[in-house]
PyMOL Python script that loads the backbone (N, CA, C, O; Angstrom):
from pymol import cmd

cmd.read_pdbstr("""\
ATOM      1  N   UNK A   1     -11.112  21.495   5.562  1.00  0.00           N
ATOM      2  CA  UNK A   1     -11.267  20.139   5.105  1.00  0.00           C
ATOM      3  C   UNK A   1     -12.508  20.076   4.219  1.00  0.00           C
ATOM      4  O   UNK A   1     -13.477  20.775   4.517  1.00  0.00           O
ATOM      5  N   UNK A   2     -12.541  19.180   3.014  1.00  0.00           N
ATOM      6  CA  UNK A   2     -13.879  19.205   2.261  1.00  0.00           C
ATOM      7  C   UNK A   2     -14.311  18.151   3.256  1.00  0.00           C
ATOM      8  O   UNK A   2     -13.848  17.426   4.137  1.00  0.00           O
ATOM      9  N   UNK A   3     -16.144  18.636   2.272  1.00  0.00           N
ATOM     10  CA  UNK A   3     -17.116  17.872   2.657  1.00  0.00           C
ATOM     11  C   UNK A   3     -17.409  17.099   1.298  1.00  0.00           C
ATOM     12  O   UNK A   3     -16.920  17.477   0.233  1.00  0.00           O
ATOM     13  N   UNK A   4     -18.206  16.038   1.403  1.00  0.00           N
ATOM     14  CA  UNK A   4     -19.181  15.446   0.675  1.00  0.00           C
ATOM     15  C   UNK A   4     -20.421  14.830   1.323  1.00  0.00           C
ATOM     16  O   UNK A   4     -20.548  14.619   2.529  1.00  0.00           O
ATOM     17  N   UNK A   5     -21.454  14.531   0.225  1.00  0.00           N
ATOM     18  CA  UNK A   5     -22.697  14.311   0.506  1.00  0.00           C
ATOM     19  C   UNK A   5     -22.754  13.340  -0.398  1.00  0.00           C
ATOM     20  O   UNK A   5     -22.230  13.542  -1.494  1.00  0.00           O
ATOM     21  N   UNK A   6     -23.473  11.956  -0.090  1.00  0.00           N
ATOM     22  CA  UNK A   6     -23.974  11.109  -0.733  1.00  0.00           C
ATOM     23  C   UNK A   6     -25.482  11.046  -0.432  1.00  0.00           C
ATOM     24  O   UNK A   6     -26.076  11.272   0.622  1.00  0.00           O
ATOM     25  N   UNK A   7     -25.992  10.639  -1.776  1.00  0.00           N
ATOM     26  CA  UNK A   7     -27.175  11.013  -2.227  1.00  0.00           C
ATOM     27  C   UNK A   7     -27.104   9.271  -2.445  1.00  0.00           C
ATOM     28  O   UNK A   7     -26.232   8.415  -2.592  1.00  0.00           O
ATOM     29  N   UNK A   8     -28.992   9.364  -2.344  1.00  0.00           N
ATOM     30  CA  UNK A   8     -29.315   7.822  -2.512  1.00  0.00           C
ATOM     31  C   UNK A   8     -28.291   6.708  -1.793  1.00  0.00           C
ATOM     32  O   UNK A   8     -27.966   5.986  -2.735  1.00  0.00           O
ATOM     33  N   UNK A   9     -27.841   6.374  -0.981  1.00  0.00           N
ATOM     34  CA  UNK A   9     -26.772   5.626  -0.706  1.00  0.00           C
ATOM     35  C   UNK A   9     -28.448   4.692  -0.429  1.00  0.00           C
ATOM     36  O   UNK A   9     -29.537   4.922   0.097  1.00  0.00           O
ATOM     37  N   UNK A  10     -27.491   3.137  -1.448  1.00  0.00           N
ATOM     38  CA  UNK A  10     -28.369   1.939  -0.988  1.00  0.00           C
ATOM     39  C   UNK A  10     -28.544   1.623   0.202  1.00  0.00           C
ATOM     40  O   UNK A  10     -27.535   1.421   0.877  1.00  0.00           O
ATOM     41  N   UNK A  11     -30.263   1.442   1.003  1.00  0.00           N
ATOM     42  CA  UNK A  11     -29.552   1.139   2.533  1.00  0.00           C
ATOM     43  C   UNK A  11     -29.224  -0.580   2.963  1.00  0.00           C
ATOM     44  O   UNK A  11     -29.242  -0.933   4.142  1.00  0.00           O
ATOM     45  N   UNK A  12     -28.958  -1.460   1.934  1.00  0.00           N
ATOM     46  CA  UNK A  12     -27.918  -2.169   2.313  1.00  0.00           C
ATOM     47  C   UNK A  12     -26.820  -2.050   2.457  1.00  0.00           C
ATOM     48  O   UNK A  12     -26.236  -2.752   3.282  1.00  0.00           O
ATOM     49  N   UNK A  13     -26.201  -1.172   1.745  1.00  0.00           N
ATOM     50  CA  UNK A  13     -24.967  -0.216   1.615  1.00  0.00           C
ATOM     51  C   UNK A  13     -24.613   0.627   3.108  1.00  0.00           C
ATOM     52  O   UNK A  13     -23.538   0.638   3.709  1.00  0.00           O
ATOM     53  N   UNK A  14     -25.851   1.289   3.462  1.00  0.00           N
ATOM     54  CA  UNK A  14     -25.471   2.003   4.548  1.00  0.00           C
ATOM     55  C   UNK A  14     -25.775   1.018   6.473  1.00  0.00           C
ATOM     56  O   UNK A  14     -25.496   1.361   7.622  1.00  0.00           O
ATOM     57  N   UNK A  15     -26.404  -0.146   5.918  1.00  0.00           N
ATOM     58  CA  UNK A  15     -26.421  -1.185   6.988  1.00  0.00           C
ATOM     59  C   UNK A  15     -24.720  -1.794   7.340  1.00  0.00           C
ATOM     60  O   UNK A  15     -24.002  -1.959   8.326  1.00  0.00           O
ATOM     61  N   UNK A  16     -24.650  -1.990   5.800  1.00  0.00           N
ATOM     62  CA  UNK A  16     -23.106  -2.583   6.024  1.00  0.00           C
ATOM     63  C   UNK A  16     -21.928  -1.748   6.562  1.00  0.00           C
ATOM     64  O   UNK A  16     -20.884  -2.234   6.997  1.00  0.00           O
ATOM     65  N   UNK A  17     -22.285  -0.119   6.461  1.00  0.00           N
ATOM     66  CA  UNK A  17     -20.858   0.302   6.497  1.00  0.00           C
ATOM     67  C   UNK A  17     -21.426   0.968   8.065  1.00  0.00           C
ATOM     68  O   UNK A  17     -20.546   1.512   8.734  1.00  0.00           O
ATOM     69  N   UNK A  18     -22.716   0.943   8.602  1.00  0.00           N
ATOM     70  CA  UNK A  18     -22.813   0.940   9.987  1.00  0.00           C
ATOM     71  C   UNK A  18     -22.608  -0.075  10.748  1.00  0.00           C
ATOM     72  O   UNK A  18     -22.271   0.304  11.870  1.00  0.00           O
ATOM     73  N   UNK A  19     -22.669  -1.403  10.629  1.00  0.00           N
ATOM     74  CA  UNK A  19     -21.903  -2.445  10.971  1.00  0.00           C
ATOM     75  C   UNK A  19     -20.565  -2.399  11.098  1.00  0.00           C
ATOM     76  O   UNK A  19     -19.918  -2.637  12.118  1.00  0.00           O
ATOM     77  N   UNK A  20     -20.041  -1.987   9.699  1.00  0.00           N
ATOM     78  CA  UNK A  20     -18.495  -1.774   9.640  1.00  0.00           C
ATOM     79  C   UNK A  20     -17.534  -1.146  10.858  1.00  0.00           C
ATOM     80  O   UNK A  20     -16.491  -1.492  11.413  1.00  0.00           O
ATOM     81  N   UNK A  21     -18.325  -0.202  10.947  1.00  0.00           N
ATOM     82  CA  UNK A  21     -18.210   1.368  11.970  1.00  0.00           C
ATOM     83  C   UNK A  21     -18.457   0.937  13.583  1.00  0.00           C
ATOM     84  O   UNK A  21     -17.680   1.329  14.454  1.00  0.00           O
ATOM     85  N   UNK A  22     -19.578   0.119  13.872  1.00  0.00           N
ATOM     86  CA  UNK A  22     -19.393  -0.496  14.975  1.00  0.00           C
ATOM     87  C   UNK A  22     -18.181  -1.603  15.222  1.00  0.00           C
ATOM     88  O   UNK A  22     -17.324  -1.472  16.095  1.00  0.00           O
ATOM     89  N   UNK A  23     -18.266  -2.735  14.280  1.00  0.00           N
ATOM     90  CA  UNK A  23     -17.187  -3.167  14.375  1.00  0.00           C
ATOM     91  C   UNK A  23     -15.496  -2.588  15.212  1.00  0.00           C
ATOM     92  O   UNK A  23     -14.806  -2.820  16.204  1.00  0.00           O
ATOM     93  N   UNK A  24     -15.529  -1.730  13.990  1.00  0.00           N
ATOM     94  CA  UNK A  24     -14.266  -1.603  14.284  1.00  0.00           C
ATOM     95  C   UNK A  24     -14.021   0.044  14.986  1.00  0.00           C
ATOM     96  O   UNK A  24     -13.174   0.876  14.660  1.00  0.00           O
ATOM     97  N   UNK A  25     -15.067   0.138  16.023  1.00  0.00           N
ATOM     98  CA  UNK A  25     -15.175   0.944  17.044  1.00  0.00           C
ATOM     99  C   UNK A  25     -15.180   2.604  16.287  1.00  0.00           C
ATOM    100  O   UNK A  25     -14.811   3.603  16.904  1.00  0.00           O
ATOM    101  N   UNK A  26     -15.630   2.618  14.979  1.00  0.00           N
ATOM    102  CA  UNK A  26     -15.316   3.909  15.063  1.00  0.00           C
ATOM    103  C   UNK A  26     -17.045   4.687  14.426  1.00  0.00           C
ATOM    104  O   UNK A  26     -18.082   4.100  14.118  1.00  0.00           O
ATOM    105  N   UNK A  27     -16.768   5.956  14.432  1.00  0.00           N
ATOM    106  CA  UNK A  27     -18.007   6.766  13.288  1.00  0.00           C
ATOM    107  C   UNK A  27     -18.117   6.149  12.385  1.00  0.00           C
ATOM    108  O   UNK A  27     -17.232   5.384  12.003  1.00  0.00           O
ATOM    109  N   UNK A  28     -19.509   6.350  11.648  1.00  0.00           N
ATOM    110  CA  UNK A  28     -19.712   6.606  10.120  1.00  0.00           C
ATOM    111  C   UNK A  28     -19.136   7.108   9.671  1.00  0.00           C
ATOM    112  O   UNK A  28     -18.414   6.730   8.748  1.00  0.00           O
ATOM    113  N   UNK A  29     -19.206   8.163  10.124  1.00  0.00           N
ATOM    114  CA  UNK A  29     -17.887   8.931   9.152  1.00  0.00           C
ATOM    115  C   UNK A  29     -16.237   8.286   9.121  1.00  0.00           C
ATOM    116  O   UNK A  29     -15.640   8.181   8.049  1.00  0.00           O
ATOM    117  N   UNK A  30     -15.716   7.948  10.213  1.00  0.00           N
ATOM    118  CA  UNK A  30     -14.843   7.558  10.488  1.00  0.00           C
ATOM    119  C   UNK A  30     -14.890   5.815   9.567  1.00  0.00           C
ATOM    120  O   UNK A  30     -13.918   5.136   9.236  1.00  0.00           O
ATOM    121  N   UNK A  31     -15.799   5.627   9.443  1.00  0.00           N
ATOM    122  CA  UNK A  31     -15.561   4.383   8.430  1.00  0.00           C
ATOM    123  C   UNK A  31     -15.602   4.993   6.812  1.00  0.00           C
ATOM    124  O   UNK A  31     -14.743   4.789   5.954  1.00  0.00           O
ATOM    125  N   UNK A  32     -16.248   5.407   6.737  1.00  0.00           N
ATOM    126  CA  UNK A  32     -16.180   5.954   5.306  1.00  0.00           C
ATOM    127  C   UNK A  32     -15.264   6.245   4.761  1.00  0.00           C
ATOM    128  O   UNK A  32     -14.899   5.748   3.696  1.00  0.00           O
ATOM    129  N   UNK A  33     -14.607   7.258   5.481  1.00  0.00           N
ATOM    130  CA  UNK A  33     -13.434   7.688   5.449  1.00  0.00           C
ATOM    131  C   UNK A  33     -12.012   6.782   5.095  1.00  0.00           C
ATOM    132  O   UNK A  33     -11.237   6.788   4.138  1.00  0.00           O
ATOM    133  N   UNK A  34     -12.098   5.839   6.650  1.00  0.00           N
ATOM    134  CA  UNK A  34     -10.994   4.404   6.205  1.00  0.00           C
ATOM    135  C   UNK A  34     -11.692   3.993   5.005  1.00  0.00           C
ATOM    136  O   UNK A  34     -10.879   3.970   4.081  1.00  0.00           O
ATOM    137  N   UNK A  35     -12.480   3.765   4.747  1.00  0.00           N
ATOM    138  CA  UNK A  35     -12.756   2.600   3.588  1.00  0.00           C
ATOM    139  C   UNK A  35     -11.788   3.578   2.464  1.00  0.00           C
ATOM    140  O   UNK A  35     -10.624   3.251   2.233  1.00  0.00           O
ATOM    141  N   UNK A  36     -12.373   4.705   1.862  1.00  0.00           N
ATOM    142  CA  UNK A  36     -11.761   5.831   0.939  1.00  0.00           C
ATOM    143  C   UNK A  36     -10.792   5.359   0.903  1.00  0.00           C
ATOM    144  O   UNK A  36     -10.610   4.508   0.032  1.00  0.00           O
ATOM    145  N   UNK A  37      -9.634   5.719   1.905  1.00  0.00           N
ATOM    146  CA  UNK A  37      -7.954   6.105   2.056  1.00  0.00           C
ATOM    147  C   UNK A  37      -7.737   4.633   1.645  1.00  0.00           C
ATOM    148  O   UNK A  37      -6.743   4.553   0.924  1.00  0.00           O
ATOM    149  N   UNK A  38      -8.566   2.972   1.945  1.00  0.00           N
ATOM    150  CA  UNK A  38      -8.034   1.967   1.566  1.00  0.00           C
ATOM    151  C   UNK A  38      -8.137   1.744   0.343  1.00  0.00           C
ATOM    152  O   UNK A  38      -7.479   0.826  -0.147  1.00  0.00           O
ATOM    153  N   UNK A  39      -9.126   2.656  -0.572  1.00  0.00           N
ATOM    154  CA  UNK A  39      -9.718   2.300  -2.023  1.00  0.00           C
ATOM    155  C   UNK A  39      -8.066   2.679  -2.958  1.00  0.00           C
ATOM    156  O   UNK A  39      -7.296   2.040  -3.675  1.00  0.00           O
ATOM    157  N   UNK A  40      -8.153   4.056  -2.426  1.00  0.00           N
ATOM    158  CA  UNK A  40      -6.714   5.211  -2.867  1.00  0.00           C
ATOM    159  C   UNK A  40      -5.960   4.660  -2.468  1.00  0.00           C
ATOM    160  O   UNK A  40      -5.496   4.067  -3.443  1.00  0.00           O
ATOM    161  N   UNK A  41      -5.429   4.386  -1.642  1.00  0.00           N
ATOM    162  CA  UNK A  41      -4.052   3.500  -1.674  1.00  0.00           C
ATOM    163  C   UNK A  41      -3.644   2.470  -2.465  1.00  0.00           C
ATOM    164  O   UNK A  41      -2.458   2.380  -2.782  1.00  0.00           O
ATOM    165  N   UNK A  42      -4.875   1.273  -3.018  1.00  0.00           N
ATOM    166  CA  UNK A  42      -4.534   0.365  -3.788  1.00  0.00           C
ATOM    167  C   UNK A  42      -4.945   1.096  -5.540  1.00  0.00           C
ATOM    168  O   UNK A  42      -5.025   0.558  -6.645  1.00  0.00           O
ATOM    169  N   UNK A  43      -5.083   2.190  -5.185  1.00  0.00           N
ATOM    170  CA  UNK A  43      -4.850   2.702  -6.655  1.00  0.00           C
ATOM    171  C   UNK A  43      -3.550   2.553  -6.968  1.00  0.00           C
ATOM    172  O   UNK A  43      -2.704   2.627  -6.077  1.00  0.00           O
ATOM    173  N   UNK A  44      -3.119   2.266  -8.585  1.00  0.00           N
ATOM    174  CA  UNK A  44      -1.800   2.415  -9.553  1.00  0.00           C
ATOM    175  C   UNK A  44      -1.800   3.587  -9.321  1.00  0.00           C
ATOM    176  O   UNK A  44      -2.638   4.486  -9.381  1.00  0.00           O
ATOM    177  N   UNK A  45      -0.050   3.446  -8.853  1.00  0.00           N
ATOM    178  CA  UNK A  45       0.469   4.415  -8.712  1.00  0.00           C
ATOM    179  C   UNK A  45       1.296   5.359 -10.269  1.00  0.00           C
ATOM    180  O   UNK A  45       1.055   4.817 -11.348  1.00  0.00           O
ATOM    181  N   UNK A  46       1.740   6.007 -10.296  1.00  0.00           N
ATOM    182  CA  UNK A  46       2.063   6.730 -11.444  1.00  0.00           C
ATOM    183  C   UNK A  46       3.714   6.359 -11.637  1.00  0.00           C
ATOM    184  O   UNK A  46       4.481   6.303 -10.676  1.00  0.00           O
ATOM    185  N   UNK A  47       4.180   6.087 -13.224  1.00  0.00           N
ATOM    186  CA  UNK A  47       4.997   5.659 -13.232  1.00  0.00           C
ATOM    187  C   UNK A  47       6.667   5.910 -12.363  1.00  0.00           C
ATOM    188  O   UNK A  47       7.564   5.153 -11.993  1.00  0.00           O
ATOM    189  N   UNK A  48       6.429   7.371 -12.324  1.00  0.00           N
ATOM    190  CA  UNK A  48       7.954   8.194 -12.232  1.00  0.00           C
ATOM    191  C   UNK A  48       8.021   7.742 -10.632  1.00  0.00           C
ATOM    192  O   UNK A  48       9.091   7.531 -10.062  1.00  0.00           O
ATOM    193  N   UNK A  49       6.483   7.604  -9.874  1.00  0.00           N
ATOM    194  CA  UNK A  49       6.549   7.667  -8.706  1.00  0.00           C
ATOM    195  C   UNK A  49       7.160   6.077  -8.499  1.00  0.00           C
ATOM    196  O   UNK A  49       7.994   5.861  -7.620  1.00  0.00           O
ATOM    197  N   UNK A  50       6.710   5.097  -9.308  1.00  0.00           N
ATOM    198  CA  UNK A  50       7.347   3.914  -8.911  1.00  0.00           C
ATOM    199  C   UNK A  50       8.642   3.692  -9.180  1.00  0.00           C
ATOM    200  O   UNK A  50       9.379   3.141  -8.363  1.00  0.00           O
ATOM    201  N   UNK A  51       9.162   4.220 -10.702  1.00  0.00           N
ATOM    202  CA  UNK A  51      10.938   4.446 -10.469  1.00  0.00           C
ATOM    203  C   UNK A  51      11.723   5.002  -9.256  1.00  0.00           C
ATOM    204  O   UNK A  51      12.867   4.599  -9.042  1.00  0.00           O
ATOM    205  N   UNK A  52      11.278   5.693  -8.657  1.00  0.00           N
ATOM    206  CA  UNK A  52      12.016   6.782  -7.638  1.00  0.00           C
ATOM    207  C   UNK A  52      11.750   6.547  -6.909  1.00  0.00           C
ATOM    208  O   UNK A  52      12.136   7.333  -6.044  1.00  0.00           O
ATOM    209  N   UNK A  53      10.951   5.455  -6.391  1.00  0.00           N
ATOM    210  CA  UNK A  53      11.421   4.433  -5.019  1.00  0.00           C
ATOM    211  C   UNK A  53      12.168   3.246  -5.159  1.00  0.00           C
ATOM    212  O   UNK A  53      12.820   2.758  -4.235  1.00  0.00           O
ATOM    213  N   UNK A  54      12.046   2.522  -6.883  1.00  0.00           N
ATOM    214  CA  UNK A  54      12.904   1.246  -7.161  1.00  0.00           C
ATOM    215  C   UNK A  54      14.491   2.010  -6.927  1.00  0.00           C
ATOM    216  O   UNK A  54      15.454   1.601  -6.277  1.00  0.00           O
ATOM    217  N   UNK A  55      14.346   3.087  -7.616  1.00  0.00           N
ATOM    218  CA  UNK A  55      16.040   3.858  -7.893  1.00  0.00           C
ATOM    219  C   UNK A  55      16.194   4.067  -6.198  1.00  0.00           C
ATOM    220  O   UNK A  55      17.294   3.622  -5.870  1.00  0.00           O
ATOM    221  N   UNK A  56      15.518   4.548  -5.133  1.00  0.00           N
ATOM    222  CA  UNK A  56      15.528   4.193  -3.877  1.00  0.00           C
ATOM    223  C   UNK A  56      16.076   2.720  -2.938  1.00  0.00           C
ATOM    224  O   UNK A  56      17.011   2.345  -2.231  1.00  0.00           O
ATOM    225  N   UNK A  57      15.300   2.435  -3.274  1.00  0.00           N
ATOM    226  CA  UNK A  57      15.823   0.691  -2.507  1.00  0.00           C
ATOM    227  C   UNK A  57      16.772   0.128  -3.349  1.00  0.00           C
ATOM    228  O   UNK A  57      17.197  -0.910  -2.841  1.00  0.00           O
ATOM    229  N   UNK A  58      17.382   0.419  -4.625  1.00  0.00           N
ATOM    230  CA  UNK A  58      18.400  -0.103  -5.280  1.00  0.00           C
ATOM    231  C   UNK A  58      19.661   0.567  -4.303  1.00  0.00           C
ATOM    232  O   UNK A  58      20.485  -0.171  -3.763  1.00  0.00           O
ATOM    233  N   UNK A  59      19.699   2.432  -4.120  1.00  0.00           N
ATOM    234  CA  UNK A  59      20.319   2.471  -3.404  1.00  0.00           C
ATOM    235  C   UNK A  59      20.642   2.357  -2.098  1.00  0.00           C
ATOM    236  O   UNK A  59      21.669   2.854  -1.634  1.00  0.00           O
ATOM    237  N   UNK A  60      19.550   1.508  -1.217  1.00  0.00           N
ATOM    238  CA  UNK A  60      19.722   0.866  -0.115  1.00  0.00           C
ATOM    239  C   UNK A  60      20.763  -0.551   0.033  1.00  0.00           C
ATOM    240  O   UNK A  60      21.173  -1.198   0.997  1.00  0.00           O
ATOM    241  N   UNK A  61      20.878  -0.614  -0.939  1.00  0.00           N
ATOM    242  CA  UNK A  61      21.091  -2.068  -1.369  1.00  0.00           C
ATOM    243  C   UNK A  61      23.237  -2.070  -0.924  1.00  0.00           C
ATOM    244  O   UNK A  61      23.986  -1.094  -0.871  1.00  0.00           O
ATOM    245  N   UNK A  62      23.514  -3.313  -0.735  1.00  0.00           N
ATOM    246  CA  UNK A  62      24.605  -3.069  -0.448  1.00  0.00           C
ATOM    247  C   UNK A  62      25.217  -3.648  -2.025  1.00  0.00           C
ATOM    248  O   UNK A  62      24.528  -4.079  -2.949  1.00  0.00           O
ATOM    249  N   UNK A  63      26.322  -3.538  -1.995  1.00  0.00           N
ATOM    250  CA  UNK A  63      27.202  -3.453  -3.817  1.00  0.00           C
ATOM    251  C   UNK A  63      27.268  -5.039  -3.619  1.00  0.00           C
ATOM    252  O   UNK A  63      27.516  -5.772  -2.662  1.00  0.00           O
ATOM    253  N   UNK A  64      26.914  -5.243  -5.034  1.00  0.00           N
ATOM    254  CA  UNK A  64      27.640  -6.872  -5.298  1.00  0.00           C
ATOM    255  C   UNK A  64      28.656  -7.503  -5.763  1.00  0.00           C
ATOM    256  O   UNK A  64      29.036  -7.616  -6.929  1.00  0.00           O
ATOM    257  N   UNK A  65      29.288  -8.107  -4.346  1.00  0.00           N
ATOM    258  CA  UNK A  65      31.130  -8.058  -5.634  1.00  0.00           C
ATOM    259  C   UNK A  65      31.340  -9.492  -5.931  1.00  0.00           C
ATOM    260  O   UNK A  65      31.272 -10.445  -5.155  1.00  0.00           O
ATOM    261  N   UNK A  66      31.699  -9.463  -7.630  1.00  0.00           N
ATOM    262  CA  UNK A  66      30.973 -10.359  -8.331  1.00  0.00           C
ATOM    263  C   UNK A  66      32.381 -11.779  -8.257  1.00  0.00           C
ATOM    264  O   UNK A  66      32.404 -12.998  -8.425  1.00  0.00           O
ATOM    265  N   UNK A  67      33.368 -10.709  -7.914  1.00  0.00           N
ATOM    266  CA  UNK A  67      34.725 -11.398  -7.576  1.00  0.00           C
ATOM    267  C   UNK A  67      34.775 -12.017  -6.280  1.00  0.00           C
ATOM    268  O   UNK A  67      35.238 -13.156  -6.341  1.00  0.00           O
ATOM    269  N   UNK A  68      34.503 -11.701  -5.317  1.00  0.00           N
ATOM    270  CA  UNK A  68      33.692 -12.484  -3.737  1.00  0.00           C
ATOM    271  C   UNK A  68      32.885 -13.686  -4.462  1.00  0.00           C
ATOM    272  O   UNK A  68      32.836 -14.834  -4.021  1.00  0.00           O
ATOM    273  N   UNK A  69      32.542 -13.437  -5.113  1.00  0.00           N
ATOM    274  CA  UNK A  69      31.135 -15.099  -5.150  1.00  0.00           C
ATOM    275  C   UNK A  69      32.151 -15.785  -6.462  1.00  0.00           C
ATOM    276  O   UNK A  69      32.355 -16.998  -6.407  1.00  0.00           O
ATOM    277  N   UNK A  70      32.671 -15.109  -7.440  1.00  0.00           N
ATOM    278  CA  UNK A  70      33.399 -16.535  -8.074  1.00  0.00           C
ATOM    279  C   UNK A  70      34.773 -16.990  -7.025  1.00  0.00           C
ATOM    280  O   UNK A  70      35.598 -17.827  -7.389  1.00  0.00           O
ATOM    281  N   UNK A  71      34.848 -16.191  -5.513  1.00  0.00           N
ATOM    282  CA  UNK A  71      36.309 -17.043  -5.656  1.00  0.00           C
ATOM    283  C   UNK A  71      35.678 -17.786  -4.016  1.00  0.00           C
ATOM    284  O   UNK A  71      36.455 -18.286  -3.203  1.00  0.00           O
ATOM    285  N   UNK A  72      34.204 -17.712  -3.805  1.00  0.00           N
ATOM    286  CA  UNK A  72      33.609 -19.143  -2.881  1.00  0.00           C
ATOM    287  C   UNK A  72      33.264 -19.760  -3.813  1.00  0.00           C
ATOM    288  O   UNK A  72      33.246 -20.942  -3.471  1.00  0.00           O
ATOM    289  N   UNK A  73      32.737 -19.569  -5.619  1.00  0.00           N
ATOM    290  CA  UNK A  73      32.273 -20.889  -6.081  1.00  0.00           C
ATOM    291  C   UNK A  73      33.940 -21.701  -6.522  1.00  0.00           C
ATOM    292  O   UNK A  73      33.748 -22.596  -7.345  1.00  0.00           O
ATOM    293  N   UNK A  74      34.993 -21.591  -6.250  1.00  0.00           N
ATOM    294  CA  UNK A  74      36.257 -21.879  -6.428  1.00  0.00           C
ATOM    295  C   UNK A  74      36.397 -22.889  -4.953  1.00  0.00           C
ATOM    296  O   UNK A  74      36.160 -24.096  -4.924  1.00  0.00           O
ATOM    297  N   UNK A  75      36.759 -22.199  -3.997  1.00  0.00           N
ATOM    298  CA  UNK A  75      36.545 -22.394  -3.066  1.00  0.00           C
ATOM    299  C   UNK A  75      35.619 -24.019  -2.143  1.00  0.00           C
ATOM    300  O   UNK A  75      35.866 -24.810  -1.233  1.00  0.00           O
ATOM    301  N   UNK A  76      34.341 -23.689  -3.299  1.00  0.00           N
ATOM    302  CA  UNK A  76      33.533 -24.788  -2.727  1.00  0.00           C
ATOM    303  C   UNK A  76      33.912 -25.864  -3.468  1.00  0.00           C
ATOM    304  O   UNK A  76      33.747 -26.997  -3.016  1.00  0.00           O
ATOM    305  N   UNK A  77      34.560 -25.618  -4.905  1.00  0.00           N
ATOM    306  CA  UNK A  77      34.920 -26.893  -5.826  1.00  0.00           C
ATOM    307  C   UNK A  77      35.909 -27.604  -5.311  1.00  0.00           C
ATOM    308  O   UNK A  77      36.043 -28.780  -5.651  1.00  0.00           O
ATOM    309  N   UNK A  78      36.769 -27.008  -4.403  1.00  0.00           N
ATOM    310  CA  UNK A  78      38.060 -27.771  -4.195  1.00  0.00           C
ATOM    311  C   UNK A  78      38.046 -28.737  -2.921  1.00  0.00           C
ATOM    312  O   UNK A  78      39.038 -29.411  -2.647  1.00  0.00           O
TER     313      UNK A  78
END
""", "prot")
cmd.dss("prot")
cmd.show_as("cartoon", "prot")
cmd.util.cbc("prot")
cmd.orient("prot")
């Protein structure tokens, strides 16, 4: 697993993310860490990667039959 080292970290910076860490019961490290994986996740994702889950859930999708819905809007007119 890598390491890193932060240098100069503001220590309002490092008050807050030891707060953070108590909070929510875990390490420093263990907050740092979550914070990271939450930064990267709301990164843009790359295009091909977002087609090839739309082309995904399109084929989740059940078929639309277009002849079913004009013959209830028939149906509801009468």
């Amino acid at each position: 697993m890598a390491s890193i080292t932060i240098k100069s970290l503001p220590p309002k910076l490092h008050e807050g993310l030891k707060e953070a860490a108590r909070r929510n019961h875990r390490s420093l490290q263990g907050e740092i860490i979550a914070c990271l994986e939450r930064h990267v996740e709301r990164l843009p994702r790359r295009k091909a990667e977002l087609l090839a889950e739309a082309a995904a859930l399109r084929e989740g999708l059940s078929r639309f039959d277009h002849g079913l819905v004009e013959e209830y809007k028939r149906a509801g007119r009468t």
